[in-house]
SEVO-266509 format. One line per 4 residues: number of its first residue (from 1); their letters; for each residue x, y, z of N, C-alpha, C. Coordinates in steps of 0.02 Angstrom, whole numbers, plus 50000, padded with zeros to 5 digits. Example, Ala and Ser with C-alpha at 12.3 -4.5 7.8 and 13.67 -1.06 7.14 Angstrom:
1 = as = 50660/49716/50390/50615/49775/50390/50660/49835/50390 | 50642/49888/50354/50684/49947/50357/50645/50002/50394
// end
This chain:
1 = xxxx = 48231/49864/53367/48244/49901/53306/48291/49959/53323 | 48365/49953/53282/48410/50026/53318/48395/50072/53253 | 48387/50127/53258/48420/50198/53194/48448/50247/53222 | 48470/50262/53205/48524/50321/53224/48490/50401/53210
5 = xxxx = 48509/50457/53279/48477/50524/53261/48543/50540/53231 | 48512/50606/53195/48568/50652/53150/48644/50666/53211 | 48615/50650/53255/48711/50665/53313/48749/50605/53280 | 48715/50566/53250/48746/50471/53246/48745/50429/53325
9 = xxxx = 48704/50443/53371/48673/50406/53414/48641/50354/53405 | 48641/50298/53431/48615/50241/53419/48554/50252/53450 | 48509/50254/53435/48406/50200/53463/48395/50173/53432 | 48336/50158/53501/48312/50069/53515/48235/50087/53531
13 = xxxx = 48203/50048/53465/48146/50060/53495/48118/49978/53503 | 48106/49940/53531/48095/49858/53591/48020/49856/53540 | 48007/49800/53508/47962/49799/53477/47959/49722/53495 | 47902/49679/53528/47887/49611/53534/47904/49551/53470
17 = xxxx = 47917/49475/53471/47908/49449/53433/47835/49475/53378 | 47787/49455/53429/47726/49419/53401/47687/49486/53365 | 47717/49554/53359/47710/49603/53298/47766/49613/53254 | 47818/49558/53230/47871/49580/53205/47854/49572/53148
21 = xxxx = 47791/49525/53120/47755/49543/53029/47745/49624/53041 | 47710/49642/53095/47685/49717/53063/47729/49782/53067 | 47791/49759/53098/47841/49819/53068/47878/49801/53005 | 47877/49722/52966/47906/49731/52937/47865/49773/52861
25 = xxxx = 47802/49748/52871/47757/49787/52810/47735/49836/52823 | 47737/49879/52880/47730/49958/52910/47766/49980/52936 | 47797/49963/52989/47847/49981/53023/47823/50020/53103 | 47874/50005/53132/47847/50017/53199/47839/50116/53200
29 = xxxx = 47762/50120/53228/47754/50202/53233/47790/50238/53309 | 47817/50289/53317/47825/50339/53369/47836/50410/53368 | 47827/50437/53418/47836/50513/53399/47906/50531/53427 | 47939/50556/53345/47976/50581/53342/48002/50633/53407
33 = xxxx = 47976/50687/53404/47989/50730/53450/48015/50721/53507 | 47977/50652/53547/47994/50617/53601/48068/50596/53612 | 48112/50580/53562/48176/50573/53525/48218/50625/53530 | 48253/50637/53571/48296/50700/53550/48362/50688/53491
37 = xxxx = 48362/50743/53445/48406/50700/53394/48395/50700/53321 | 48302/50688/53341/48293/50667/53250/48255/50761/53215 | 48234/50788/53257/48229/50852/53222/48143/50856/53225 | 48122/50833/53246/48036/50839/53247/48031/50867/53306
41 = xxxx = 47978/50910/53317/47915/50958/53354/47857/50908/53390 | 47822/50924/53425/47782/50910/53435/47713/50896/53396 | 47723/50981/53349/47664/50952/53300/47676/50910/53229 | 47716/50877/53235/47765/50816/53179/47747/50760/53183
45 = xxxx = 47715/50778/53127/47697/50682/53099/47731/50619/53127 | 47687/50580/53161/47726/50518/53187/47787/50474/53150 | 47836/50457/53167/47879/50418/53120/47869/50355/53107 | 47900/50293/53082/47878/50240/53069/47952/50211/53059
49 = xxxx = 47985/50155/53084/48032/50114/53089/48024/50067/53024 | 48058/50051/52993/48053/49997/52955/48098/49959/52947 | 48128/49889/52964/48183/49846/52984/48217/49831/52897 | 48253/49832/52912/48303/49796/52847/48318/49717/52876
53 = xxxx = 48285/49681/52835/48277/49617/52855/48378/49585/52852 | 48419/49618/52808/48472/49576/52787/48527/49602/52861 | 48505/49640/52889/48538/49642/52953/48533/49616/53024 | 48493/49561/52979/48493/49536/53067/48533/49525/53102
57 = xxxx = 48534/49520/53163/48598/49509/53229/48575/49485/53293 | 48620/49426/53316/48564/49414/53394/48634/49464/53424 | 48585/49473/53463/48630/49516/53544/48664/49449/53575 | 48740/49452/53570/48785/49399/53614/48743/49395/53682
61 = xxxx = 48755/49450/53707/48729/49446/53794/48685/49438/53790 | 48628/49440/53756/48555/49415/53778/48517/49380/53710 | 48527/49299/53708/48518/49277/53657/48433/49278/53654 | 48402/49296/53677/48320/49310/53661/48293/49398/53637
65 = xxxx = 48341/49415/53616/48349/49488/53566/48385/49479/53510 | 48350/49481/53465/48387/49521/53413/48376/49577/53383 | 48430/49602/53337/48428/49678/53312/48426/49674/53234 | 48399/49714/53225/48373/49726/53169/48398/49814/53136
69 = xxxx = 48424/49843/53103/48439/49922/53100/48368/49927/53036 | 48349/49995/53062/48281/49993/53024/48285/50069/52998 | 48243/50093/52949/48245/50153/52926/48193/50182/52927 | 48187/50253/52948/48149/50315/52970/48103/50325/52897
73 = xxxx = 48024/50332/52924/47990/50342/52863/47949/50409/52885 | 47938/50481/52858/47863/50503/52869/47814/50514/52819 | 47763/50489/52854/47729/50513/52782/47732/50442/52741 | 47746/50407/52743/47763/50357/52704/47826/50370/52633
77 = xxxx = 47867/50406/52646/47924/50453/52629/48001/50435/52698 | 48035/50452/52645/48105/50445/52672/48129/50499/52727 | 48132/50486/52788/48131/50559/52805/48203/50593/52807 | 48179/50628/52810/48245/50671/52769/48312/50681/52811
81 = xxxx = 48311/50689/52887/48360/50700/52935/48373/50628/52972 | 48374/50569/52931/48383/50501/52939/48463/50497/52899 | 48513/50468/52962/48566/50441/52952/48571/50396/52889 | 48533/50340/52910/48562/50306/52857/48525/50295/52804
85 = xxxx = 48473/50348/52793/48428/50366/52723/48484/50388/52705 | 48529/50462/52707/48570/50472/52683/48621/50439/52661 | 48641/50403/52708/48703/50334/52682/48671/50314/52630 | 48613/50283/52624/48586/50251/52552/48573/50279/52495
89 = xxxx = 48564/50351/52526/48563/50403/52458/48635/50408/52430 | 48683/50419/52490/48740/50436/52446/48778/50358/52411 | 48783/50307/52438/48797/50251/52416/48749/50245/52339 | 48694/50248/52338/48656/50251/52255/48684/50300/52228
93 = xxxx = 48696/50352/52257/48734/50396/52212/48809/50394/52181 | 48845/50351/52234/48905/50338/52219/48887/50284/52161 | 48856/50245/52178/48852/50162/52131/48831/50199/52075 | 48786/50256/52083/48782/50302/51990/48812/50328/51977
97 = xxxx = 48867/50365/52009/48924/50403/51980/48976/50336/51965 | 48983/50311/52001/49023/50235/51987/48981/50216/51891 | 48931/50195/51908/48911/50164/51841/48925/50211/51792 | 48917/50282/51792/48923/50324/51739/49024/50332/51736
101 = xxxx = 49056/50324/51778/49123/50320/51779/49152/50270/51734 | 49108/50200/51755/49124/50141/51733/49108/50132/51640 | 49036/50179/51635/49015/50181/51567/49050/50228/51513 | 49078/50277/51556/49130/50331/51534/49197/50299/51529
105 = xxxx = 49201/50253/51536/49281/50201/51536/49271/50175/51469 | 49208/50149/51483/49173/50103/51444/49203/50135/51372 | 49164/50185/51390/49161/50223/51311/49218/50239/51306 | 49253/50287/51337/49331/50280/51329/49362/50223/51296
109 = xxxx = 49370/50182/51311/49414/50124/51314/49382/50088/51241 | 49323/50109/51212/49294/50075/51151/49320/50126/51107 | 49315/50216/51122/49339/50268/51073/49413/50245/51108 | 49456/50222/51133/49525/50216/51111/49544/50154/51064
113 = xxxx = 49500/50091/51083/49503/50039/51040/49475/50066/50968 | 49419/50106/50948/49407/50111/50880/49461/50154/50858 | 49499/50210/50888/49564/50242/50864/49596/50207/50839 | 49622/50147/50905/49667/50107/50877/49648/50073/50819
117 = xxxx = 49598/50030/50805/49579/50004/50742/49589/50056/50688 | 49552/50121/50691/49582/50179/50658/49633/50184/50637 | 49685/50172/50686/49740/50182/50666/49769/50141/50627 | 49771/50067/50654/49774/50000/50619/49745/50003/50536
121 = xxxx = 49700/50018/50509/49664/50035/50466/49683/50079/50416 | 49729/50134/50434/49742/50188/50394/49824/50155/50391 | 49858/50117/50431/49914/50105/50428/49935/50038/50387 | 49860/49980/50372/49863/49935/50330/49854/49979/50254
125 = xxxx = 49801/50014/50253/49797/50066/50213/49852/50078/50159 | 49905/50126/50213/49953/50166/50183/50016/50101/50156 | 49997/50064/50196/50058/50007/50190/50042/49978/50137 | 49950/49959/50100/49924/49929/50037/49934/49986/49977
129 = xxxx = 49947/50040/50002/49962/50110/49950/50040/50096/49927 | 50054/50064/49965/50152/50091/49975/50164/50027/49908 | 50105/49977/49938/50149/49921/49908/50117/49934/49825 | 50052/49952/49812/50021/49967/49743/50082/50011/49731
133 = xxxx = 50096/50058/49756/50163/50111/49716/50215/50076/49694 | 50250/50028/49754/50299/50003/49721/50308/49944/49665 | 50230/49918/49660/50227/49881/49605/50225/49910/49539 | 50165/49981/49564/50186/49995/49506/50238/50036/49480
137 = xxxx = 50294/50050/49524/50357/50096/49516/50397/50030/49484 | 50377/49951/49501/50449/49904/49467/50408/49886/49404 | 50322/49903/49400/50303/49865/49337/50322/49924/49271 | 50324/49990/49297/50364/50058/49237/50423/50043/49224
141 = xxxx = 50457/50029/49289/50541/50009/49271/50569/49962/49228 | 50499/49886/49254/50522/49836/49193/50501/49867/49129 | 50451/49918/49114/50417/49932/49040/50494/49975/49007 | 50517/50022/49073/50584/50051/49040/50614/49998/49021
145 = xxxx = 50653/49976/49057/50697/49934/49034/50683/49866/48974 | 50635/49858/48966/50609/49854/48929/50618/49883/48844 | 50591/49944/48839/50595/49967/48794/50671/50006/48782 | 50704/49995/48822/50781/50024/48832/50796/49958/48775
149 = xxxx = 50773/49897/48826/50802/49860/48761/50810/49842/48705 | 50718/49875/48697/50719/49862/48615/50751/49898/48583 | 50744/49949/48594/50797/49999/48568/50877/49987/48565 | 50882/49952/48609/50953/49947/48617/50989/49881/48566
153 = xxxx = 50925/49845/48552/50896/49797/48485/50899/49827/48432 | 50851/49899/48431/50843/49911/48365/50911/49950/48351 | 50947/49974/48395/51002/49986/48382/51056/49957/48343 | 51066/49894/48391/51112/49844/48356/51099/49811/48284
157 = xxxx = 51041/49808/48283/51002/49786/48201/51024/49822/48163 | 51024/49903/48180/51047/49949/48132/51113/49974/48124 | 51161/49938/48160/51196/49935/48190/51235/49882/48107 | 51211/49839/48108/51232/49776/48089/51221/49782/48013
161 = xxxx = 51154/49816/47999/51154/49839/47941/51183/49872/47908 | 51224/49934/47940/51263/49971/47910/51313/49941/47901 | 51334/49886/47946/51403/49854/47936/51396/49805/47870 | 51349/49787/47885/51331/49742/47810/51330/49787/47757
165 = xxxx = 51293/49860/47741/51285/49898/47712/51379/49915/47698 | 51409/49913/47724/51480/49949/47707/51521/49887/47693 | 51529/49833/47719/51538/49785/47689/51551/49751/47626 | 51470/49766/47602/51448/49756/47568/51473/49831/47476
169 = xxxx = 51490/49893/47523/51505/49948/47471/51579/49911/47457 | 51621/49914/47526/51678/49887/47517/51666/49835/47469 | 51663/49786/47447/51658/49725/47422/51640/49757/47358 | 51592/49800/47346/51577/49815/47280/51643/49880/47246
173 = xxxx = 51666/49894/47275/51711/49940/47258/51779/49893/47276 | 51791/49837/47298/51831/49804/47284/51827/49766/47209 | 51771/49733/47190/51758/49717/47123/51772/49766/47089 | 51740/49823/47080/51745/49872/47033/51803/49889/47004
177 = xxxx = 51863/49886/47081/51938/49911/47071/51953/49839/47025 | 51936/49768/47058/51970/49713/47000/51934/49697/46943 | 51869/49725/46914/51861/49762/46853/51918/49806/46818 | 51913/49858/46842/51935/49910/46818/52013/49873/46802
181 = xxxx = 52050/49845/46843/52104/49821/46854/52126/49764/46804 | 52058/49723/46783/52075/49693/46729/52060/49699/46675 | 52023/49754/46661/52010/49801/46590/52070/49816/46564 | 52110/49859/46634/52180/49888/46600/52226/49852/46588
185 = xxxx = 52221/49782/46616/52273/49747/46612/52269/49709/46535 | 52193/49696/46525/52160/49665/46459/52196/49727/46409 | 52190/49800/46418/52202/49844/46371/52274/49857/46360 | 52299/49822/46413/52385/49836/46401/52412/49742/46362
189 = xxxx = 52359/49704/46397/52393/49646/46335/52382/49647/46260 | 52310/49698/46264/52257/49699/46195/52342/49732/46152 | 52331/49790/46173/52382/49833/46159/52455/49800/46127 | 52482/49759/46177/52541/49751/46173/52532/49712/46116
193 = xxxx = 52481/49666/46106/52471/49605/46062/52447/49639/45967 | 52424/49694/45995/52395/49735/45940/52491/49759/45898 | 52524/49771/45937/52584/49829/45927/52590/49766/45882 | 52614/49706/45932/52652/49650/45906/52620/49631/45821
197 = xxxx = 52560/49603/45829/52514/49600/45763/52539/49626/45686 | 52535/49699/45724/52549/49758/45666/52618/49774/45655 | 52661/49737/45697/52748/49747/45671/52768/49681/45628 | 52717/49619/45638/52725/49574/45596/52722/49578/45543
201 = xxxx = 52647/49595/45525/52605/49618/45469/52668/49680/45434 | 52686/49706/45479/52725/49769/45431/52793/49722/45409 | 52839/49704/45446/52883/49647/45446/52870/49622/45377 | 52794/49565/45380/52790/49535/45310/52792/49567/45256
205 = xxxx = 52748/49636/45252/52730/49662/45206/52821/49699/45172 | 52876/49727/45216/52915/49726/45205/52956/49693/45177 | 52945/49621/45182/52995/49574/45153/52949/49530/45105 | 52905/49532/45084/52877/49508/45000/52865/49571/44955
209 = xxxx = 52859/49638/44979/52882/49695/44943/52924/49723/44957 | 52971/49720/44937/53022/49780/44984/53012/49821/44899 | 52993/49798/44865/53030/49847/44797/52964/49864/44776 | 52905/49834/44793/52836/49893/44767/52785/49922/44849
213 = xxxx = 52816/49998/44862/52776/50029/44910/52742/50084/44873 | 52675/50037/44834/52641/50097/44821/52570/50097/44837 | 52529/50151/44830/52485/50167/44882/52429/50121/44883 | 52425/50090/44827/52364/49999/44822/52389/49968/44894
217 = xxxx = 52473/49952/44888/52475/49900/44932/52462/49935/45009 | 52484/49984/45010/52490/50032/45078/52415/50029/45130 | 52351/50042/45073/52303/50050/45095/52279/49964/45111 | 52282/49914/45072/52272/49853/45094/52293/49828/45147
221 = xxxx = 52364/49844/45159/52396/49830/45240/52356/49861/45289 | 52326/49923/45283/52298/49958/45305/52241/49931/45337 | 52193/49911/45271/52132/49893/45266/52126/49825/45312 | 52176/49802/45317/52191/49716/45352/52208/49732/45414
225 = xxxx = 52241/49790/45440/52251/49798/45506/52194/49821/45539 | 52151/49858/45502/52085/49868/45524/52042/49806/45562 | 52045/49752/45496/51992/49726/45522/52039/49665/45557 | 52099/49675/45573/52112/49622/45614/52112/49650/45670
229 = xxxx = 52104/49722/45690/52089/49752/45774/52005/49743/45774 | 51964/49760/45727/51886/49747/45754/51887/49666/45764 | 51914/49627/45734/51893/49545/45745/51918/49535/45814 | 51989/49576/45829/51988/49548/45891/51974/49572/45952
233 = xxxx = 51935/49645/45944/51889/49652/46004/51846/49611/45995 | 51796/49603/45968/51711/49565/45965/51753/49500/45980 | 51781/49467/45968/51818/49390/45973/51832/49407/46062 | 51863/49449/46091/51869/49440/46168/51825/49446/46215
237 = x = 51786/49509/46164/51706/49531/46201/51667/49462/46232
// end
Protein backbone atom coordinates (compact mmCIF):
# COMPACT_ATOMS: atom_id res chain seq x y z
CA UNK A 1 0.00 0.00 0.00
CA UNK A 2 1.99 3.49 -1.11
CA UNK A 3 0.54 7.24 0.28
CA UNK A 4 2.34 9.95 0.20
CA UNK A 5 3.52 12.39 3.46
CA UNK A 6 2.73 16.14 3.11
CA UNK A 7 6.78 16.51 1.65
CA UNK A 8 5.04 14.32 -1.45
CA UNK A 9 7.26 11.30 -0.42
CA UNK A 10 6.23 8.10 -1.43
CA UNK A 11 5.29 5.08 1.56
CA UNK A 12 4.99 1.71 1.70
CA UNK A 13 3.35 0.09 4.13
CA UNK A 14 3.87 -4.30 2.93
CA UNK A 15 0.57 -5.67 3.90
CA UNK A 16 0.25 -9.79 3.09
CA UNK A 17 -2.09 -11.34 0.47
CA UNK A 18 -4.15 -13.36 2.86
CA UNK A 19 -5.36 -9.84 4.87
CA UNK A 20 -5.94 -7.92 1.72
CA UNK A 21 -10.15 -8.28 2.43
CA UNK A 22 -9.34 -6.50 5.70
CA UNK A 23 -7.66 -3.40 4.46
CA UNK A 24 -9.91 -3.16 1.91
CA UNK A 25 -13.08 -2.75 4.42
CA UNK A 26 -10.77 -1.12 7.25
CA UNK A 27 -7.75 -0.47 6.10
CA UNK A 28 -4.41 -1.26 7.20
CA UNK A 29 -3.73 0.48 10.96
CA UNK A 30 -0.18 2.27 11.96
CA UNK A 31 1.16 4.88 13.95
CA UNK A 32 1.46 7.74 12.34
CA UNK A 33 4.13 9.39 14.29
CA UNK A 34 6.44 6.50 13.46
CA UNK A 35 6.23 8.18 9.79
CA UNK A 36 8.11 11.16 9.49
CA UNK A 37 6.12 13.44 7.16
CA UNK A 38 2.54 12.90 8.01
CA UNK A 39 2.32 15.40 11.06
CA UNK A 40 1.26 13.10 14.04
CA UNK A 41 2.79 12.96 17.77
CA UNK A 42 3.06 10.29 19.60
CA UNK A 43 -0.09 10.81 21.43
CA UNK A 44 -2.08 10.61 17.78
CA UNK A 45 -4.60 8.45 16.97
CA UNK A 46 -3.46 5.49 14.93
CA UNK A 47 -3.94 5.95 11.09
CA UNK A 48 -5.62 3.53 8.82
CA UNK A 49 -4.63 2.92 5.01
CA UNK A 50 -7.38 2.31 2.79
CA UNK A 51 -6.49 1.01 -0.93
CA UNK A 52 -8.30 2.45 -3.92
CA UNK A 53 -9.08 -0.67 -5.58
CA UNK A 54 -9.01 1.12 -9.38
CA UNK A 55 -5.25 1.54 -9.01
CA UNK A 56 -3.96 -1.44 -9.12
CA UNK A 57 -0.37 -2.07 -10.48
CA UNK A 58 1.97 -5.15 -10.42
CA UNK A 59 5.61 -4.06 -9.68
CA UNK A 60 7.54 -4.90 -13.24
CA UNK A 61 10.57 -6.09 -11.10
CA UNK A 62 8.86 -8.16 -8.79
CA UNK A 63 5.81 -9.77 -10.29
CA UNK A 64 4.53 -11.22 -6.77
CA UNK A 65 3.78 -7.42 -5.52
CA UNK A 66 1.43 -5.35 -6.30
CA UNK A 67 0.57 -1.72 -5.49
CA UNK A 68 -2.22 -0.42 -4.60
CA UNK A 69 -2.18 3.83 -3.61
CA UNK A 70 -4.43 3.96 -0.58
CA UNK A 71 -5.81 6.87 1.49
CA UNK A 72 -5.06 8.13 5.07
CA UNK A 73 -8.08 7.81 7.46
CA UNK A 74 -8.26 9.04 11.38
CA UNK A 75 -10.79 8.53 13.28
CA UNK A 76 -12.59 7.02 10.61
CA UNK A 77 -12.33 10.69 8.91
CA UNK A 78 -10.24 12.01 6.14
CA UNK A 79 -7.17 13.03 7.58
CA UNK A 80 -6.51 16.17 6.97
CA UNK A 81 -2.52 16.49 6.12
CA UNK A 82 -3.11 13.58 3.44
CA UNK A 83 -1.75 14.34 -0.10
CA UNK A 84 -4.06 12.91 -1.98
CA UNK A 85 -7.23 13.55 0.33
CA UNK A 86 -6.45 16.91 -0.82
CA UNK A 87 -6.06 16.06 -4.53
CA UNK A 88 -9.62 14.61 -4.17
CA UNK A 89 -10.85 17.48 -2.39
CA UNK A 90 -9.62 19.82 -4.83
CA UNK A 91 -10.51 17.72 -8.00
CA UNK A 92 -14.47 17.56 -6.40
CA UNK A 93 -14.05 20.93 -6.08
CA UNK A 94 -12.89 21.64 -9.44
CA UNK A 95 -15.61 19.04 -11.01
CA UNK A 96 -18.09 21.63 -8.80
CA UNK A 97 -16.81 24.68 -9.88
CA UNK A 98 -16.64 22.97 -13.38
CA UNK A 99 -20.41 21.88 -13.03
CA UNK A 100 -21.49 25.28 -11.71
CA UNK A 101 -19.30 26.89 -14.77
CA UNK A 102 -20.85 24.43 -17.06
CA UNK A 103 -24.51 25.26 -15.50
CA UNK A 104 -23.63 28.98 -15.67
CA UNK A 105 -23.00 28.42 -19.58
CA UNK A 106 -25.87 26.53 -19.37
CA UNK A 107 -27.87 29.30 -18.29
CA UNK A 108 -26.04 31.72 -20.23
CA UNK A 109 -26.34 30.21 -23.43
CA UNK A 110 -30.39 29.52 -22.73
CA UNK A 111 -30.66 33.58 -21.47
CA UNK A 112 -28.79 34.30 -24.86
CA UNK A 113 -30.98 31.84 -26.87
CA UNK A 114 -34.29 33.26 -25.13
CA UNK A 115 -32.86 36.97 -26.12
CA UNK A 116 -32.42 35.77 -29.27
CA UNK A 117 -35.95 34.33 -29.62
CA UNK A 118 -36.71 37.74 -27.93
CA UNK A 119 -35.38 39.27 -30.35
CA UNK A 120 -36.73 37.12 -33.20
CA UNK A 121 -40.16 37.76 -31.64
CA UNK A 122 -40.25 41.47 -31.34
CA UNK A 123 -38.69 41.59 -34.89
CA UNK A 124 -41.56 39.18 -36.47
CA UNK A 125 -43.63 41.49 -34.34
CA UNK A 126 -42.58 44.81 -35.74
CA UNK A 127 -42.33 43.29 -39.23
CA UNK A 128 -46.41 41.93 -38.62
CA UNK A 129 -46.96 45.79 -37.42
CA UNK A 130 -45.15 47.18 -40.54
CA UNK A 131 -47.09 45.01 -42.75
CA UNK A 132 -50.85 45.72 -40.82
CA UNK A 133 -49.69 49.58 -41.47
CA UNK A 134 -49.02 49.18 -44.86
CA UNK A 135 -52.16 47.46 -45.59
CA UNK A 136 -53.78 49.60 -44.00
CA UNK A 137 -51.92 52.77 -45.46
CA UNK A 138 -52.90 51.06 -49.36
CA UNK A 139 -56.51 50.00 -48.01
CA UNK A 140 -57.06 54.39 -47.09
CA UNK A 141 -55.33 55.09 -50.32
CA UNK A 142 -57.59 52.79 -52.35
CA UNK A 143 -60.74 54.44 -50.14
CA UNK A 144 -59.01 57.94 -51.40
CA UNK A 145 -58.74 57.26 -54.57
CA UNK A 146 -61.64 55.96 -54.51
CA UNK A 147 -63.71 58.61 -53.49
CA UNK A 148 -61.41 61.05 -55.59
CA UNK A 149 -63.21 59.23 -58.13
CA UNK A 150 -66.46 59.56 -57.36
CA UNK A 151 -66.15 62.84 -57.16
CA UNK A 152 -64.32 63.17 -60.03
CA UNK A 153 -67.75 61.27 -61.40
CA UNK A 154 -69.84 63.46 -59.68
CA UNK A 155 -68.04 66.06 -61.23
CA UNK A 156 -68.27 65.11 -64.73
CA UNK A 157 -72.14 64.30 -64.28
CA UNK A 158 -72.38 67.85 -63.34
CA UNK A 159 -70.28 68.64 -65.64
CA UNK A 160 -72.49 67.27 -68.44
CA UNK A 161 -75.49 68.62 -67.05
CA UNK A 162 -74.68 71.99 -67.33
CA UNK A 163 -73.65 71.33 -70.82
CA UNK A 164 -76.94 69.84 -71.48
CA UNK A 165 -78.39 72.58 -69.30
CA UNK A 166 -76.83 75.32 -71.78
CA UNK A 167 -77.39 73.48 -74.69
CA UNK A 168 -80.38 73.06 -74.07
CA UNK A 169 -80.91 77.37 -73.10
CA UNK A 170 -79.03 77.76 -76.35
CA UNK A 171 -81.57 75.75 -78.29
CA UNK A 172 -84.37 77.45 -76.51
CA UNK A 173 -83.25 80.90 -77.24
CA UNK A 174 -82.45 79.75 -80.62
CA UNK A 175 -86.26 78.89 -81.13
CA UNK A 176 -87.34 81.87 -79.44
CA UNK A 177 -85.05 84.10 -81.87
CA UNK A 178 -86.92 81.86 -84.96
CA UNK A 179 -90.18 82.66 -83.24
CA UNK A 180 -89.65 85.98 -82.81
CA UNK A 181 -88.11 85.98 -86.37
CA UNK A 182 -91.12 84.65 -87.90
CA UNK A 183 -93.66 86.76 -86.13
CA UNK A 184 -91.86 89.72 -87.75
CA UNK A 185 -91.53 88.33 -90.83
CA UNK A 186 -95.48 87.10 -90.59
CA UNK A 187 -96.02 90.99 -89.50
CA UNK A 188 -94.12 92.43 -92.35
CA UNK A 189 -96.05 90.04 -94.95
CA UNK A 190 -99.38 90.61 -92.72
CA UNK A 191 -98.55 94.21 -93.26
CA UNK A 192 -97.45 94.37 -96.67
CA UNK A 193 -100.57 92.25 -97.70
CA UNK A 194 -102.82 94.48 -95.45
CA UNK A 195 -101.25 97.90 -97.38
CA UNK A 196 -101.86 95.92 -100.62
CA UNK A 197 -105.69 94.88 -99.59
CA UNK A 198 -106.52 98.43 -98.65
CA UNK A 199 -104.98 100.18 -101.90
CA UNK A 200 -107.23 97.82 -103.85
CA UNK A 201 -110.25 98.30 -101.94
CA UNK A 202 -109.41 102.13 -102.20
CA UNK A 203 -108.46 101.66 -106.06
CA UNK A 204 -112.07 100.03 -106.42
CA UNK A 205 -113.89 102.24 -104.39
CA UNK A 206 -112.25 105.06 -106.56
CA UNK A 207 -113.22 103.86 -109.80
CA UNK A 208 -117.15 102.84 -109.29
CA UNK A 209 -117.36 106.25 -107.40
CA UNK A 210 -115.22 108.64 -108.46
CA UNK A 211 -118.27 111.19 -108.50
CA UNK A 212 -120.06 110.24 -105.04
CA UNK A 213 -117.36 110.69 -101.94
CA UNK A 214 -119.70 111.11 -99.36
CA UNK A 215 -119.47 110.21 -95.84
CA UNK A 216 -122.18 106.85 -96.14
CA UNK A 217 -119.76 105.54 -98.63
CA UNK A 218 -116.45 106.65 -96.76
CA UNK A 219 -117.48 104.97 -93.53
CA UNK A 220 -118.54 101.58 -95.37
CA UNK A 221 -115.06 101.33 -97.02
CA UNK A 222 -114.10 101.87 -93.74
CA UNK A 223 -116.31 99.53 -92.04
CA UNK A 224 -115.06 96.67 -94.71
CA UNK A 225 -111.48 97.37 -94.11
CA UNK A 226 -112.11 96.70 -90.61
CA UNK A 227 -113.43 93.57 -90.82
CA UNK A 228 -111.29 92.42 -93.57
CA UNK A 229 -108.05 93.01 -91.07
CA UNK A 230 -109.94 91.10 -88.01
CA UNK A 231 -110.88 88.05 -90.52
CA UNK A 232 -107.51 87.92 -91.43
CA UNK A 233 -105.80 87.71 -88.22
CA UNK A 234 -108.18 84.92 -86.59
CA UNK A 235 -107.95 83.16 -90.30
CA UNK A 236 -103.85 82.95 -89.77
CA UNK A 237 -104.09 82.52 -86.00
Amino acid sequence: MQFIDINGAAKVKMVPVSHFDDVIDEGAGFAGAAVMGLGQGPHSHDMLARVDLDTYTVIPWDQGIVRFAADLFVDDEPYMFDPRQHLKKTLKDLESQRIKEREGQILSEREEQKAKEEELRLKEQQQKTKEREEWARKKQQAAEEEEQKLIEEELKLKKEEEQRELEAKIEEEKRIKEEEERLRQWEIKFDEEQKKREEELIRKFYKNNEKDRTNIGYFIILGELRYIYWITIFSDK
